[in-house]
N, C-alpha and C positions, 0 to 999 in steps of 0.2 A: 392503713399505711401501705405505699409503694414500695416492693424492695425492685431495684435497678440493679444488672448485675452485666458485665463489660470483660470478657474472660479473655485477654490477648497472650500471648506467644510466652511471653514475658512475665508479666503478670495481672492477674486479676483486679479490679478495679470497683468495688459496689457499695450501693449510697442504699439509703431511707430516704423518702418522700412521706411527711403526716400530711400534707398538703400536695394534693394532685395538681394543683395550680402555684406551688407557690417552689421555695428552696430549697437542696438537698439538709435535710436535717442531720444525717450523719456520714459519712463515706470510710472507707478502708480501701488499704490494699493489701492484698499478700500475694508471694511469689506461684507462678503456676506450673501444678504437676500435674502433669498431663494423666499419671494413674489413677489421679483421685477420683475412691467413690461417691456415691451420692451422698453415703452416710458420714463420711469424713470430711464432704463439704457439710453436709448438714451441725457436725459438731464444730467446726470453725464458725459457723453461723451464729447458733444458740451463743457460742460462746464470747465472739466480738459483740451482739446484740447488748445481752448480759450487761455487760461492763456501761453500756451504756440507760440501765436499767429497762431494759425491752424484753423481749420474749417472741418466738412463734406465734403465741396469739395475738400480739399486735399487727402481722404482717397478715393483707388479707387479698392483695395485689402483686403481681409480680412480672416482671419483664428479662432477660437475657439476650447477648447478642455474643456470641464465639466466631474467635478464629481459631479454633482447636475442635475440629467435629466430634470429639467423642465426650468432651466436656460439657456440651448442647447435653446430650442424653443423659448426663447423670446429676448436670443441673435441674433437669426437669422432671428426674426420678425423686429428687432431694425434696423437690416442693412438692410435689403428692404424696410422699411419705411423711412429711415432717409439715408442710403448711397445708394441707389436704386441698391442693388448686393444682390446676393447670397452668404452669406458668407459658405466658408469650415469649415464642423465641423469632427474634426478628430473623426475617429469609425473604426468599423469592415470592410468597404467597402472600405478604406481610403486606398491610396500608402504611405508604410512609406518608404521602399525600407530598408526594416531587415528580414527575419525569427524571427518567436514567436515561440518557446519552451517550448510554454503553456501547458501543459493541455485539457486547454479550451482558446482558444486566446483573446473571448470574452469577457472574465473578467478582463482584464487586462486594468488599467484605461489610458486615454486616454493622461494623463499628466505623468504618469511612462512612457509611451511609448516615445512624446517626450522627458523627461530626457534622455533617452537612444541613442536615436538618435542624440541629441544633444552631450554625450560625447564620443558616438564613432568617429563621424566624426571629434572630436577633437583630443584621443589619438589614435585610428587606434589601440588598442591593450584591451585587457584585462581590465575590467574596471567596479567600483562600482559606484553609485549615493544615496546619501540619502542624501533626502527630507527630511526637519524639517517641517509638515507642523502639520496639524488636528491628522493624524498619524505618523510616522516614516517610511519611506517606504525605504527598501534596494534593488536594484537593478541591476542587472547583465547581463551584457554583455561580451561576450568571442570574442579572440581575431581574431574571423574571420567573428567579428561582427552577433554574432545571441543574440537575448533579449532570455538568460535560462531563469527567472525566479526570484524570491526574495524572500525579509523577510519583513513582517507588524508588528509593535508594534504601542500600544497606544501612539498619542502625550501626551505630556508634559502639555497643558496648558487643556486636558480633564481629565487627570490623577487628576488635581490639584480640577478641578470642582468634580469627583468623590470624594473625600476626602474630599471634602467642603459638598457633599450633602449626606453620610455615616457616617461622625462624627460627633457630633453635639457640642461639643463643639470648633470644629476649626473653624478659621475664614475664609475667602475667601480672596486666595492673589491674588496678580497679577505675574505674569513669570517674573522676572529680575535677574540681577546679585547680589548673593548673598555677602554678605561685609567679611564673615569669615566661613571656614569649619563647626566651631562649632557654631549653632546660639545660642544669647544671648535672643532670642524671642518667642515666637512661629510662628510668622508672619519669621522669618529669618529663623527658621529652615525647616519652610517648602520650604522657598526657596533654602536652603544650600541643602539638601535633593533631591528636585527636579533635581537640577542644575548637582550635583555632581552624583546622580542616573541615571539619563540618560547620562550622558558623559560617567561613567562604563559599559553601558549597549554597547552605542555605540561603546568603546573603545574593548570589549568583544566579539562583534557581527563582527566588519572588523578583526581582528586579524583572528576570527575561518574561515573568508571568503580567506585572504588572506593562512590561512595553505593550505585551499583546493585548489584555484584558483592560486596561484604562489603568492612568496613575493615581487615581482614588479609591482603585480596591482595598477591601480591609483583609487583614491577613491577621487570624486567630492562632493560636500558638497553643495547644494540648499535650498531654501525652507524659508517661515516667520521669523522663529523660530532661523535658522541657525546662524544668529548674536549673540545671546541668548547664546547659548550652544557650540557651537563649540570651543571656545576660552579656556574653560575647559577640551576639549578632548585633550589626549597626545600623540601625533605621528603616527594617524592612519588616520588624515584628509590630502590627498594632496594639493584641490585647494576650497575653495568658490567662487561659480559661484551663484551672485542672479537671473542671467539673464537665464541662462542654461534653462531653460523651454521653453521662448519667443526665444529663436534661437534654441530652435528643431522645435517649429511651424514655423519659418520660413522658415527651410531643408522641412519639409514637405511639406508646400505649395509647396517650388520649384518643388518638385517631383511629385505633381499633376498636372503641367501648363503641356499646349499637346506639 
């Protein structure tokens, strides 16, 4: 069995593979702390596994990808203590089997790059990604499959902390669905606000993608948040994939076995 493990800003993100070719069998997410050790990632393991009737000794495969460098190292302490392997961690040395049209290839996070690989080997053509996650991350692949390059905006639920910790009279909301356009509250409008701001933004941002990139690009939709906001975006999301991350690390690993 594959374990997949996806550690963003925000939160963690990791699935089972019983099938190296086939669907995630189980996935989780919990929130990430950036202190955790190997071993306290190792007991949230055993312990979501568990519930699912599994154990360490069914895990015999393993892959990771961080946007948190110190979480790479105790992810990969966790699996030679507790799954005696060396787990893959996708980077600069990694096979993804794409051309990067970086810049600098090196910057390029390790989880944008699965998104990518994940939805080209799906549409074979022309094709956006954005992640709702900590940030907004849009991303581009062309249709003879090379990762050009993208666009970052601030997430949603930092925006929201920012305006909580600059004004001092607003309250501190939480991210959900707002109940009407115009809030009745201030607690509503800063959701009405939030919801409908970022759905313009993103509605704004694939349109000017598609002028440039052709009006038949597919524009995949991933990431925490994706629930949240996408539902308010109009006609420029084509598919929500929660999983789209965890089966790019999957393509990946494939493409590393000798």
């Amino acid at each position: 069995m594959l374990l997949v493990v996806d550690v963003g800003n925000t939160q963690t993100h990791f699935g089972v593979f019983r099938d190296t070719n086939g669907p995630v069998a189980e996935h989780w997410r919990f929130s990430t702390v950036r202190e955790s050790t190997g071993d306290e990632l190792g007991a949230a393991l055993s312990n979501l596994l568990a519930l699912r009737g599994l154990s360490f000794r069914d895990v015999d495969q393993s892959i990771v990808s961080s946007t948190v460098p110190q979480l790479s190292e105790q992810w990969t302490l966790m699996a030679n203590r507790y799954l005696g392997q060396r787990m893959l961690v996708v980077g600069p040395a990694i096979r993804i089997g794409m051309p990067i049209r970086y810049d600098n290839p090196y910057e390029v996070g390790a989880d944008r790059l699965a998104n990518a690989v994940s939805a080209y080997e799906r549409v074979r053509d022309t094709c956006v990604i954005v992640d709702f996650g900590t940030a907004i991350t849009y991303d581009v692949v062309s249709a003879a499959g090379e990762y050009l390059g993208g666009i970052i905006t601030p997430g949603a639920e930092i925006s929201i902390d920012a305006l909580y910790e600059r004004a001092a009279k607003l309250p501190k909301v939480e991210l959900a669905e707002p109940r009407a356009l115009i809030g009745k509250s201030t607690v509503e409008a800063i959701r009405s606000g939030t919801v409908f701001g970022f759905a313009g933004q993103v509605e704004g941002i694939v349109r000017r993608l598609r002028a440039e990139l052709g009006p038949a690009t597919t524009v995949i939709a991933t990431g925490g948040l994706a629930g949240v906001l996408v539902p308010f975006i109009r006609e420029t999301i084509d598919e929500v994939d929660d999983l789209l991350t965890l089966t790019g690390l999957r393509l990946i690993w494939q493409r590393n076995q000798n």
